[in-house]
N, C-alpha and C positions, 0 to 999 in steps of 0.2 A: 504494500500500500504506500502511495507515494502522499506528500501531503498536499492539501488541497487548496494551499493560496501560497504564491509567492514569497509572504512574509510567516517565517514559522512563529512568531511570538505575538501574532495578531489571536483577536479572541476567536476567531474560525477557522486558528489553524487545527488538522487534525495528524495527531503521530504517534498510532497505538505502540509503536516499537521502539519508542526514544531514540528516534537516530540523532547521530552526533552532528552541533551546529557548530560552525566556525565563524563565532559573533564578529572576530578581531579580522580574518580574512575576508568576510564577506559586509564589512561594515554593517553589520545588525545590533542594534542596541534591546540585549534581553529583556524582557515581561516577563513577570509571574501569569502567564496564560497555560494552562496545559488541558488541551481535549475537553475544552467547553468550561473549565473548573480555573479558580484565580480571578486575578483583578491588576488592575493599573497599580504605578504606585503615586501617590499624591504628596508626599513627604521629601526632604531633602534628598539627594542623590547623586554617588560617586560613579557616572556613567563611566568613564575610562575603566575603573575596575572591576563593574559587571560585566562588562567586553569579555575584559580576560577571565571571568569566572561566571560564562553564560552558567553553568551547569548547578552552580551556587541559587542565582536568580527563579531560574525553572528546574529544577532536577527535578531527573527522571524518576518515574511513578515507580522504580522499583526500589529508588533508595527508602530506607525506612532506619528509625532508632535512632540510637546519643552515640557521637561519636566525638573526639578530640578531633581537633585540627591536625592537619595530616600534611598540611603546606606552609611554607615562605617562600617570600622573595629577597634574593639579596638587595635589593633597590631598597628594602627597608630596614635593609640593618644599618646602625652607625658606621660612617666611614670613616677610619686614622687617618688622616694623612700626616703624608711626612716631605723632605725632600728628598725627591727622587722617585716619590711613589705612594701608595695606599693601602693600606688593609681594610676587610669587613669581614663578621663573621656570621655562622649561626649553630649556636649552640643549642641547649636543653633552657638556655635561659630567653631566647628569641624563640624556638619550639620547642614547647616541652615534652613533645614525643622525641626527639631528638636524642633521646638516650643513650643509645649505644656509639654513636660516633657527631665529631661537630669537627662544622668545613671553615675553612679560611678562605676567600677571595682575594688575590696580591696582586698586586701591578708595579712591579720593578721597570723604572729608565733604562735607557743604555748606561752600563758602567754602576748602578747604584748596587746599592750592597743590603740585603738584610745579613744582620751584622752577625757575627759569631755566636753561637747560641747552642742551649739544648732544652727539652724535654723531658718533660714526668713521663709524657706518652708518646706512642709512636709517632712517626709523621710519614704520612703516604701523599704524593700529589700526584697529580695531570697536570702535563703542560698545556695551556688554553690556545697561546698562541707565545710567536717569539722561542727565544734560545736564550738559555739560562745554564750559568755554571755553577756546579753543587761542587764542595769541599765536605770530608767527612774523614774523622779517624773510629776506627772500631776498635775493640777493649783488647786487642791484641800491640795496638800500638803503628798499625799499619795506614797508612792516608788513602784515601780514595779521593779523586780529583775527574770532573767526568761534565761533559757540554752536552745539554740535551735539547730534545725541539719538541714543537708539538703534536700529540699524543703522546709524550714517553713517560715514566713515571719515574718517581723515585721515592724508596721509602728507608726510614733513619731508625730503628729499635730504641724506644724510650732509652734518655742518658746518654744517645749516641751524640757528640758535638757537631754542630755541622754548620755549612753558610750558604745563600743564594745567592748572587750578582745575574743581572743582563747583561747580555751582550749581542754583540749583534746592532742593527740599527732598528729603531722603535723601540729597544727592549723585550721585555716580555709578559706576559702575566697565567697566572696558574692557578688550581684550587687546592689546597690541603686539606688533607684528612684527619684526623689527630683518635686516636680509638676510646677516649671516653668523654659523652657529650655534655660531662660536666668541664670541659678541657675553656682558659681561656689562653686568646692570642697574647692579654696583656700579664700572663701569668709567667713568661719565658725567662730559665735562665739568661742573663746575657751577659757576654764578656766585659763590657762597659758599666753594666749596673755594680757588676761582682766588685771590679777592680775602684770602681766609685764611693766603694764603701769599704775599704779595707785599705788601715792605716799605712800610709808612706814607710815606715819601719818593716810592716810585713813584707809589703812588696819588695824592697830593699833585697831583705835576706834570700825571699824565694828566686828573684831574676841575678842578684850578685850582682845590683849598681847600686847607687849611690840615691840615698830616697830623692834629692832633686831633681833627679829625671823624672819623678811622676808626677811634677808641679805641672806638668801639660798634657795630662790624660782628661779629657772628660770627666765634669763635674756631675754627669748625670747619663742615662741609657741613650744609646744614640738611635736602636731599633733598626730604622731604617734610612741611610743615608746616601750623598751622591759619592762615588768614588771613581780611580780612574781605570781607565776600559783596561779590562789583563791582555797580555797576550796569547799567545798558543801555550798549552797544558804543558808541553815539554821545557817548554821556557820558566812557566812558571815553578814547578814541582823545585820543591827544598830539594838539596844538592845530598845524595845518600838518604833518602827517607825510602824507609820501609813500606810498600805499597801491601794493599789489604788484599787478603787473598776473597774475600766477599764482594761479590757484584750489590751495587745499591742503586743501582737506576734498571731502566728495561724497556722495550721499545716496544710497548701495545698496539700501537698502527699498524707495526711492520710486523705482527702477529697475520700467519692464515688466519681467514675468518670461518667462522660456519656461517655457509650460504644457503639461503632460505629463500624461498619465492617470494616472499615480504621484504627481506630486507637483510641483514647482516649479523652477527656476534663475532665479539674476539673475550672471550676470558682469560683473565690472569689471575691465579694464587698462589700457591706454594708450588704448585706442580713446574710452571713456569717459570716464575722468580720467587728464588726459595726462601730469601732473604726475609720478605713480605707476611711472616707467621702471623701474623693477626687482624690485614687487611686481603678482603678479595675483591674484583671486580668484573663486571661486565661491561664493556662498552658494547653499544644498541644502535643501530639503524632502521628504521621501520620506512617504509615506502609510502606517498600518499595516499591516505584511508585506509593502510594496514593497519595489522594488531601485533604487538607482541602477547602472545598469546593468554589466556588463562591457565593460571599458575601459583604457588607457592615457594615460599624458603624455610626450609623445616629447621634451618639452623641460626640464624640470623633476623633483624629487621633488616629493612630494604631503606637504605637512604640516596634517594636519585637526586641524580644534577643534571638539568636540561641543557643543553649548548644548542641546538637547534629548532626552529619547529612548532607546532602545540600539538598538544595532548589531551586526552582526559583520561582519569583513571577512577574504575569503582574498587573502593575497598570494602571484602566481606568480611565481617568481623565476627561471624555466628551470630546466633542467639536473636533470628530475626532480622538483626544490624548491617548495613548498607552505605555507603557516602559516597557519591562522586564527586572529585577534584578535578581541578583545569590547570593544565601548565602552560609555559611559555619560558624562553630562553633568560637562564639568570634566577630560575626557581628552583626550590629545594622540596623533596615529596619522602615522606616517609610510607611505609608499609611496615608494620609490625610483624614479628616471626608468626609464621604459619598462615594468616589470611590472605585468602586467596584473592589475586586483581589480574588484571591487565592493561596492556599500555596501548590507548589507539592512537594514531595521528590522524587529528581531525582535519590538517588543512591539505594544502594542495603543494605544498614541499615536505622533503625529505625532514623526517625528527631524527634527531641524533641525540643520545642522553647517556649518562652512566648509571651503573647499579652498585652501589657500593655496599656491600656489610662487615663487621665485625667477626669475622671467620677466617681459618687457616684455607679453605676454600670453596670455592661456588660451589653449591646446591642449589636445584629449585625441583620440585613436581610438578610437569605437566596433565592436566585435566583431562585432554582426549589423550594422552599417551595411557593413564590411568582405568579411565573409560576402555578404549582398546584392548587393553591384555585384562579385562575383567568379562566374567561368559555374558554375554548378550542376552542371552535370557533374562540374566538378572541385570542388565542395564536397563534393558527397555520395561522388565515390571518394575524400576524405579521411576522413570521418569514417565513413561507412557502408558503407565495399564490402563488409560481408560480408551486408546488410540490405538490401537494391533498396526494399521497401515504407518501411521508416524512413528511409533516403534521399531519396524522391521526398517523402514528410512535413513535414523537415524544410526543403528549400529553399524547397518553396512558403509555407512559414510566414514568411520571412525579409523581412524590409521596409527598401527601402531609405533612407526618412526616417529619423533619428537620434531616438530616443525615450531622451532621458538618465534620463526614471526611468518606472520602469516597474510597474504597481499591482501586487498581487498575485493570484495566476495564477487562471481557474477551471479547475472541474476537469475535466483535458485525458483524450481517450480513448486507450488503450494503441494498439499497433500488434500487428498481428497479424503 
């Protein structure tokens, strides 16, 4: 059934199926109208953000029950700025489903530096865009020194010291991962805060100079500052330093993908980069009006990062419980372990997004892979005993290869 007036949030529009609207592509501004049911709204109103959250305005007749907020956008977190660059984050304190992991958004200059540092917690990123150079010693004593671009990732094990700089022209900017979503940015050991507070006598004895060399260190953290562009890695490396026998970066792009008629996966966890014990991920591409399919993560919540696209997503939470969200490029979407969703791309370009969780590696349960290697009999007296014809329909449809995205449908014949 297709719907029956041009504008679907008019009061005569009809759309038993909830198909998905693309308010922000198709410049429609949402109504609470659904299938003769609703009303105008007469009170103040944030049009730009119902856009992005038609599904908020009108959601479908199947969402039902209380659910937590399950989205951000980084556009509304506080931004640091510094020179040279900016931070934003979103933690458990910006969403509080955000439990298991909170992201950073960074945007380093050409030449700037986030400054020497480390962590309670791990730190995993993507590069967004731009080329960036990571320093890191591991507890052996060994340096890692390593120029990445985007898609590559790099992840540091809580305690490990490490540093960013741009380079390159534009610089770069990235998302960090950090594995608990009580984690803040402003929380960071830093080499400037340490040395800021610790008497001229100490530093003395520990470097073996003269404490008046430290009357020109930084009277306070410098975070994020300009510095000058390095050169090539072999130039730069201390002369006899002991190199880490640990890989800490990894190149997820230039991973094979799994190809799907919908769209794409590449996963990386420990299988991949071994390093990476406690973050995993998938990077997503779904095809215009695909689906990355329905599914679960029996190990993990699901914390995504949209870089491309919009989306919508319904999360099933049992217990009756339903919510569909709307994404767009620069949001953050939570899915809690075990409830089942999927991810559709509502508009007419490619979505591109990450899946990141708190695990040594990716898991999910596919719905029809599930469906499929279960006897038919008892699929179809689950969902169709009162339909024998829509029953036998659907099982023989069902496949048992795992198809994580899935194109968008052609058009399928009813069932008599």
């Amino acid at each position: 059934m297709t719907l029956k007036t041009n504008d679907p949030y008019s009061p005569s529009a009809r759309d038993p199926y909830d198909s998905a609207i693309d308010s922000v592509g198709r410049k429609l501004q949402p109504v609470p109208y659904r299938n003769g049911a609703g009303s105008d709204v007469l009170g103040p109103r944030n049009y730009a953000r119902e856009r992005q959250a038609p599904d908020m305005v009108r959601p479908p007749a199947t969402d039902n029950g209380t659910m937590s907020n399950l989205k951000w956008s980084f556009a509304d977190s506080h931004t640091r700025i510094e020179d040279g660059g900016w931070a934003r984050q979103t933690t458990i304190r910006e969403l509080p489903t955000s439990k298991e992991l909170a992201g950073v958004n960074m945007r380093l200059e050409e030449g700037a530096i986030r400054e020497l540092h480390w962590h309670k917690e791990a730190e995993w990123a993507y590069v967004l865009e731009g080329n960036v150079r990571v320093t890191a010693l591991d507890t052996e004593g060994g340096n890692y020194i390593a120029d990445v671009e985007k898609g590559d990732l790099w992840y540091f094990p809580a305690g490990h010291p490490h540093s960013l700089q741009g380079i390159g022209p534009g610089g770069c900017e990235f998302l960090l991962i950090f594995d608990d979503g009580n984690f803040s940015e402003d929380s960071t050991f830093l080499l400037s805060d340490w040395v800021a507070h610790t008497p001229h006598s100490v530093l003395a004895k520990n470097f073996r100079l003269h404490p008046s060399i430290f009357d020109h260190v930084p009277s306070s953290e410098r975070y994020i500052f300009e510095g000058s562009v390095p050169g090539p890695i072999d130039e730069e490396n201390p002369i006899g330093v002991k190199k880490s026998r640990h890989r800490f970066t990894h190149k997820m792009l230039a991973q094979e993908s799994i190809k799907a008629p919908g769209g794409e996966v590449r996963i990386t966890d420990t299988r991949n980069f071994p390093i990476s014990k406690t973050v995993a991920a998938a990077h997503v591409t779904v095809k215009p009006h695909g689906i990355r399919e329905m599914h679960w993560h029996p190990n993990a919540d699901e914390w995504s990062f949209f870089i491309r696209g919009r989306a919508r997503i319904t999360v099933f939470a049992s217990s009756n419980t339903a919510r569909t969200f709307d994404y767009m490029p620069g949001d953050v979407g939570i899915v809690p372990k075990s409830m089942g969703h999927y991810v559709e791309n509502i508009g007419d370009e490619e979505l591109e997004f990450l899946e990141i969780f708190k695990a040594p590696k990716f898991e999910d349960f596919s719905l029809e892979q599930w469906l499929a290697a279960t006897p038919k009999r008892n699929v179809a007296e689950h969902l169709f005993q009162s339909h024998e014809n829509a029953g036998r329909k659907f099982v023989e449809e069902l496949q048992l290869k795992k198809m994580p995205v899935k194109p968008a449908p052609k058009r399928a014949s009813s069932v008599p």
